[in-house]
Residue, then its C-alpha position, 0 to 999 in steps of 0.5 A: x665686963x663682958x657676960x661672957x667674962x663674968x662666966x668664965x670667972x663665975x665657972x672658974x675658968x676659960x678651961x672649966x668652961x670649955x669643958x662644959x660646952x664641949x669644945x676646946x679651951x682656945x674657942x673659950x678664949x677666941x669668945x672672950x679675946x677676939x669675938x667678945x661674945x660667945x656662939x648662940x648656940x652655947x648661950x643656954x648651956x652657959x647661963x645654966x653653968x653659972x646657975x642663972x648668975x648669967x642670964x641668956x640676955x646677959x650673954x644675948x646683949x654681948x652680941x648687941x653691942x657690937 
């Protein structure tokens, strides 16, 4: 599973998580669907969303295994 997936479920859902990174639910689903790896730029807000359950380096190693 990727990080990004397991934010999702830990927030509660793609929606939920948009919310709370500003933008709309599709990018949410273009990160988890086509990208499998959230922006950069959000990966602090995520990891703070999920209260450390996901880690920046969690979501960083999304970006590694491309």
């Amino acid at each position: 599973m990727s990080a990004i997936q397991k934010a999702v479920d830990i927030v509660g859902s793609q929606t939920a998580l948009a919310q709370i990174t500003g933008v709309k639910q599709a990018h949410v689903w273009n990160w988890l669907r086509l990208h499998k790896r959230a922006p950069a730029k959000y990966i602090r807000r995520i990891s703070e969303a999920t209260e450390g359950k996901v880690s920046v380096d969690e979501l960083l190693k999304d970006h590694e295994s491309l």
